[in-house]
N, C-alpha and C positions, 0 to 999 in steps of 0.2 A: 290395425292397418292404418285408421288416420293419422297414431300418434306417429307411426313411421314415416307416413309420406310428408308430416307437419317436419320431424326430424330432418328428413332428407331435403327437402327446399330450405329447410336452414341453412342447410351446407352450402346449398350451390346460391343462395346470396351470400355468405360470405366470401365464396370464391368469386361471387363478382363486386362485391361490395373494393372501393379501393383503399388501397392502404398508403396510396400518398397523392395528394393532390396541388399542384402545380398553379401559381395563377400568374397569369401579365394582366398588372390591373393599369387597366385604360379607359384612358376617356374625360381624367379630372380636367381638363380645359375646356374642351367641348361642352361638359356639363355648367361651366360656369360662364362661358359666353354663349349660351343660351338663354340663359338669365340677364344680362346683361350684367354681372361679376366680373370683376375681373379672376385671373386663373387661380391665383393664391387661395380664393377664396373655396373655389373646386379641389384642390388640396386637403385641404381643413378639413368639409366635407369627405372627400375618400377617407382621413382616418379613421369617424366615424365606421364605414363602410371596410376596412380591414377588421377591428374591436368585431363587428359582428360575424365577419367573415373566421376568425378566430372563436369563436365562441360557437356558432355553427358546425364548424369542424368535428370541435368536442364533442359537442349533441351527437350527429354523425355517427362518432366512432373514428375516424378517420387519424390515424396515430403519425403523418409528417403532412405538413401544409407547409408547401415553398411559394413565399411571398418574394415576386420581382419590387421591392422598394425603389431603388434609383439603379440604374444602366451603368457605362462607364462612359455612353455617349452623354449620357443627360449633362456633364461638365456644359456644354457645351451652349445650354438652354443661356436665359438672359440671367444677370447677376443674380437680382430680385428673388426671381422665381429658384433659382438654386439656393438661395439662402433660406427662402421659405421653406424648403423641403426639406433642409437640413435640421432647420430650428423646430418641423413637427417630427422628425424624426425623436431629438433630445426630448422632447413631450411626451411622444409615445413610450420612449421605454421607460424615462422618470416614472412618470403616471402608472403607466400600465406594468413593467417587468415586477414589482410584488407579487399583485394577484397572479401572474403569469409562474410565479415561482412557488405560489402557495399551491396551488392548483396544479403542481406536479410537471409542469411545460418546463422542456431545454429548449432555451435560443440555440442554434448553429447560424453564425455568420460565415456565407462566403462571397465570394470574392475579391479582388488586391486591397492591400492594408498597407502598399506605399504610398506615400504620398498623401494621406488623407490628414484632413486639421487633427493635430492633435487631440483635442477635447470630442473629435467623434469616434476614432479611433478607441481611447481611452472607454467612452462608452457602451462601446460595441463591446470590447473585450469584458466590460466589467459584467454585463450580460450572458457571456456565456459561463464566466465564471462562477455568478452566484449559482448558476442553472444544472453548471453540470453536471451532477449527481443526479438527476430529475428523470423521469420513465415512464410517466404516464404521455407524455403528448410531445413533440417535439417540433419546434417552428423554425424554419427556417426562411432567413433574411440576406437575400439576395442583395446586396449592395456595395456600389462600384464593381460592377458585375457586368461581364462582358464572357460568352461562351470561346469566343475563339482565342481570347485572351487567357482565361480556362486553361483551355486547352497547350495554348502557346507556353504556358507557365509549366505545365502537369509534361509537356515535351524536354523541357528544360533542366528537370528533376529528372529524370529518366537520361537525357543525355549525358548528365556528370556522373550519375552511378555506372554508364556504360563507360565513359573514360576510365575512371578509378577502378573497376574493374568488379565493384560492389553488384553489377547486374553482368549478366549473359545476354545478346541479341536472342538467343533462345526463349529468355524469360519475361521476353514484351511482347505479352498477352491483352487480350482485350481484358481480361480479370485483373491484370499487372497496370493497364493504363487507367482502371479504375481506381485503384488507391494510389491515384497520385493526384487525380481532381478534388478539388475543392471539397466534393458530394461526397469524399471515403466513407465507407459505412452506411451511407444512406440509402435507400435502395430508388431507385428507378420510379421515376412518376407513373402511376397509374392514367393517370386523366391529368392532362394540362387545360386551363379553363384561361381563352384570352374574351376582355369585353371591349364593347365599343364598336365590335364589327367587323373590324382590321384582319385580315386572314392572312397572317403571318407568326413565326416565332420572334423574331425582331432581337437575333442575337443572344435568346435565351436557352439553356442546354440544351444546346444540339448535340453533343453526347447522350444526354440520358434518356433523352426524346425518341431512339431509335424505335422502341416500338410504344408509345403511348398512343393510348386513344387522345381526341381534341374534341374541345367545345369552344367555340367561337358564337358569341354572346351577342346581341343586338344592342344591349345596354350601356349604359355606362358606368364607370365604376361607382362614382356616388349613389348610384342607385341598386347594385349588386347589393339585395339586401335575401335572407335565409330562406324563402322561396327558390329565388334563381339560382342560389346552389346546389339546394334539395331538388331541383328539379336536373340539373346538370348528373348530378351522382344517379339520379332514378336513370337519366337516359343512359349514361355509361353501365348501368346494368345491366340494361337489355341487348347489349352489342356483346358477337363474340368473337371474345381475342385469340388468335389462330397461333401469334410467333414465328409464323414460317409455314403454322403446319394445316392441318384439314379444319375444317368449320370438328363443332359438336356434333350438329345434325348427320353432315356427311359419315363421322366416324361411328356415327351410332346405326 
């Protein structure tokens, strides 16, 4: 009897355990003019703080982690500071995309790839390429990423197959407007984790978000270290996801 009832709460963490977890990491400026840093240096710091957040995952179990890296508003921050993010960006996958590769992890990058410097672009793409074959862990890197833009792009495909005659107004399906985003194949955040405070999506899949649970973090992102996500995943545990329909309790 115990090894069944041991059996059977197995089950039902893994049916709450998630199997994609979503993050808007915030807060790298805040944490560095609290110090009296300037923001670049709050930056720096968050890589740090993604490295673990990525390795954490793993431990986990947790088989897609979508990382919001840079926005499509962020162009818009000061030179400096955009440059800075760019150049840890070129750090991060130099450095890191190896062990990321040995260790069985596929980069997916989404969003727009017009317009971007060449040498990031180039980057990015050389990342998914060494990756793809890869199935153990899969990371996803949000950058130059804007959801309604997303979206705006994923309408745009869908309206020239309707001209050309390649789709049926029939065949735009909410399953149909899926594999036109960015996220094809990916499945649906389980848990979005934003820090800093901020109680907002701030532009980030609002498609996929339809029914996710949220954790909104008092922290900062340089400080998001393997506690406060172990603790984030423990509380999404304990909650239960209805989709529409009746609690467990009720049905039971």
């Amino acid at each position: 009897m115990k090894a069944r009832a041991r059996k059977a709460e197995k089950m039902v963490e893994q049916v709450r355990h998630p199997q994609h977890v979503a993050i808007i990491m915030d807060g790298n400026g805040r944490w560095a003019k609290a110090r009296g840093l300037p923001r670049t240096m709050g930056h720096r710091r968050g890589v740090e703080a993604v490295r673990e957040a990525v390795r954490t995952a793993r431990h986990l179990g947790i088989r897609y982690l979508t990382l919001f890296a840079f926005s499509s508003e962020n162009w818009r921050r000061p030179a400096d500071e955009v440059g800075e993010l760019l150049r840890l960006l070129k750090i991060f996958i130099r450095r890191d995309l190896a062990d990321l590769h040995r260790e069985g992890v596929k980069v997916k990058v989404i969003g727009a790839r017009e317009g971007l410097p060449p040498d990031i672009r180039s980057l990015l793409e050389e990342a998914e390429q060494l990756t793809r074959a890869n199935e153990q862990n899969v990371l996803v890197i949000a950058f130059n990423y804007g959801a309604r833009d997303e979206m705006a792009r994923a309408m745009r495909r869908i309206a020239e197959k309707l001209v050309t005659g390649e789709a049926t107004i029939d065949a735009v399906t909410p399953e149909y407007v899926d594999e036109h985003l960015d996220t094809a194949g990916i499945p649906d955040p389980d848990l979005i984790i934003r820090t800093s405070g901020e109680l907002r999506l701030s532009n980030f899949l609002l498609w996929q978000a339809a029914y996710s649970e949220f954790a909104f973090l008092p922290c900062l992102w340089p400080d998001f270290d393997r506690k406060a996500f172990e603790d984030a995943v423990r509380d999404y545990a304990m909650r239960d996801r209805r989709f529409g329909g009746i609690s467990r309790e009720i049905a039971s």
